[in-house]
Each structure stands twice: as C-alpha cells, then as structure tokens.
C-alpha positions as CSV (number, residue, x, y, z in Angstrom):
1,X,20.8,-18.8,-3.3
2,X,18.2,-17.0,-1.1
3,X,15.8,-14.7,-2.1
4,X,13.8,-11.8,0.1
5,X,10.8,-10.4,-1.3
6,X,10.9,-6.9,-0.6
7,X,7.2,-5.0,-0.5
8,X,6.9,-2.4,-3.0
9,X,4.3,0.3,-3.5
10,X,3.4,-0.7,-7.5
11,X,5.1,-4.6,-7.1
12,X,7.0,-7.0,-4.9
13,X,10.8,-7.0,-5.7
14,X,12.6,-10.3,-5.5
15,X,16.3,-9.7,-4.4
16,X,18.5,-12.5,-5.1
17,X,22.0,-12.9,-2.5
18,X,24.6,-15.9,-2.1
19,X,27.8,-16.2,-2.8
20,X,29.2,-17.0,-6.1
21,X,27.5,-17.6,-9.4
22,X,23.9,-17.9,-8.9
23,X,23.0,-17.4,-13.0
24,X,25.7,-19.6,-15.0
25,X,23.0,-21.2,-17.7
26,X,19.6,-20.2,-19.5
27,X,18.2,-22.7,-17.1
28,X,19.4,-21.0,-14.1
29,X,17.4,-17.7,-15.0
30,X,14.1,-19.5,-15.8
31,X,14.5,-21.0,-12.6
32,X,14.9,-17.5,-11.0
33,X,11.8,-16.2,-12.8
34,X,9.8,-19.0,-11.8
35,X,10.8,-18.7,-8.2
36,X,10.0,-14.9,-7.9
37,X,6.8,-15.3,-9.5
38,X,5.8,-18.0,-7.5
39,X,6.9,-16.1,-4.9
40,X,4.6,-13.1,-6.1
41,X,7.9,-10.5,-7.2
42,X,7.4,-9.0,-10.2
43,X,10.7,-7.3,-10.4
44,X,13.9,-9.2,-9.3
45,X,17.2,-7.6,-8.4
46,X,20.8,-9.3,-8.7
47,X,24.2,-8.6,-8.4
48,X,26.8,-8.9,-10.8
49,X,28.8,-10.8,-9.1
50,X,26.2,-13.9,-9.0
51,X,26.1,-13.7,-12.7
52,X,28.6,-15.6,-15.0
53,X,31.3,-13.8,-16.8
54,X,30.3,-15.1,-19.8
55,X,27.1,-12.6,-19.4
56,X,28.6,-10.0,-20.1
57,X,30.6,-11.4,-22.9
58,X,28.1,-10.7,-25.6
59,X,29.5,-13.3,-27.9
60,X,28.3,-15.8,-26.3
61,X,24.9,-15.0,-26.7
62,X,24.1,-15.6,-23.3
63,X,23.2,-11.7,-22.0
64,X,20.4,-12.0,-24.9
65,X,19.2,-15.4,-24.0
66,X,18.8,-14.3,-20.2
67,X,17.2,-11.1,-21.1
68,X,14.6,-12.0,-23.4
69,X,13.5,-14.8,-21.2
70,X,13.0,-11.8,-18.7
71,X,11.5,-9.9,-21.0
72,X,8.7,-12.4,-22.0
73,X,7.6,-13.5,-19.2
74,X,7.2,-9.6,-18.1
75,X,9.3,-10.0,-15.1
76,X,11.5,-6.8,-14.7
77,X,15.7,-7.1,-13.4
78,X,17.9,-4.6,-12.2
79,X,21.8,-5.9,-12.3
80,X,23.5,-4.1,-9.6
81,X,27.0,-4.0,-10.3
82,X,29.9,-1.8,-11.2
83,X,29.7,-2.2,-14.9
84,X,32.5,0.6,-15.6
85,X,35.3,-2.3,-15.7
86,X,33.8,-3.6,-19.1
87,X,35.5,-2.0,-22.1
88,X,33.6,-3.1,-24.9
89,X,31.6,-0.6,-26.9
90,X,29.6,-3.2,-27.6
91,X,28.7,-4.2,-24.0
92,X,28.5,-0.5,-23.4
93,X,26.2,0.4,-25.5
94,X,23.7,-2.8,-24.7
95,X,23.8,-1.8,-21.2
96,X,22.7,1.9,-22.0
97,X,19.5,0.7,-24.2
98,X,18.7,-1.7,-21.9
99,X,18.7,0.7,-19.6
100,X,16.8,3.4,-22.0
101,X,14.0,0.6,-22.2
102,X,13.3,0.4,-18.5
103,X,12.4,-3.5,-18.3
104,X,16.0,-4.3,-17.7
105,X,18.2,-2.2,-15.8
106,X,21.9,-2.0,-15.2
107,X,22.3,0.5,-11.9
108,X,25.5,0.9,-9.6
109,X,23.4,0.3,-6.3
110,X,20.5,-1.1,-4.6
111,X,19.1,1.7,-3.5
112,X,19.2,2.2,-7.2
113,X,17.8,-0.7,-8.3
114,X,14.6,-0.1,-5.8
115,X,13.8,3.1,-7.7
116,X,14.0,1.9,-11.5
C-alpha cells in the first residue's frame, strides 16, 4: 500500500495505490484512517479495485462498518471506481445517498474525486 498526500486548497488528500485488495477487514480501514491522519490528510481517496468485493455486497455489513468508521472519525473518502457493473437497487441506491451526503463519495475518476 502506498499513500501520497496530495496538497489541497481547504485539506490534504490522502490517495491510496497498490495492487490488489488494500481494504479486506474493518481493521484494514482504521488502519488507513489512522495513517492519513497521522499523515495530516483529511480526505482520502481509493479505488475500487483495492477494496474487497464483499464491500459492495451490502449483506455483509461490511460497506456500513467501513463507512461509519469514516464517518466518525470525520475523515472524508471518495471511492473511485466504475460502479455501473453493480446491479443491486440496493447498492444503487446506497451509493447515490452517500453520495447526496457529501462525506463519502462514490465518483468515476480522480479528477473527480479531487473536486468532491
């Protein structure tokens, strides 16, 4: 896993890159957070690919359990990804009001990702 802190105008982004899955447990997110705030980021960018599949299975619990660990420790995500592949409504719908909710954002690029 490496991580670049990109200088922003309002907060550092960190931008997480390697190849494979980088998030496959609860444990694995916390460990991001902690990184990136350590590291000064207060927004963190990944891609969907370095996430588990079982993320965006939403049975699993897993999407909710990442999210709200995000969410209370007020560090912001974009998931960069190509999300149209997912059929379920259900996964569907979470992704647009996460997205309506501005703390966690699902976004086809990093350019993208930079601007949320």
């Amino acid at each position: 896993m490496n991580i670049t802190i990109i200088p922003a105008s309002s907060t550092p982004v960190a931008e997480i890159t390697g190849s494979g899955i980088i998030i496959n447990t609860l444990s694995d997110a916390l460990d991001i957070i902690g990184n990136a705030g350590y590291q000064g980021a207060g927004r963190v960018i990944i891609y969907e690919e370095n996430i588990t599949p079982d993320f965006f299975d939403l049975k699993t619990g897993l999407a909710g359990e990442i999210l709200q660990k995000f969410s209370t420790y007020t560090m912001q995500l974009a998931i960069v990804g190509d999300f149209s592949k997912y059929t379920s409504k259900a996964l569907k719908d979470f992704i647009y009001e996460s997205n309506k909710t501005g703390g966690i954002n699902f976004v086809a690029s990093r350019e993208e990702a930079l601007l949320r």
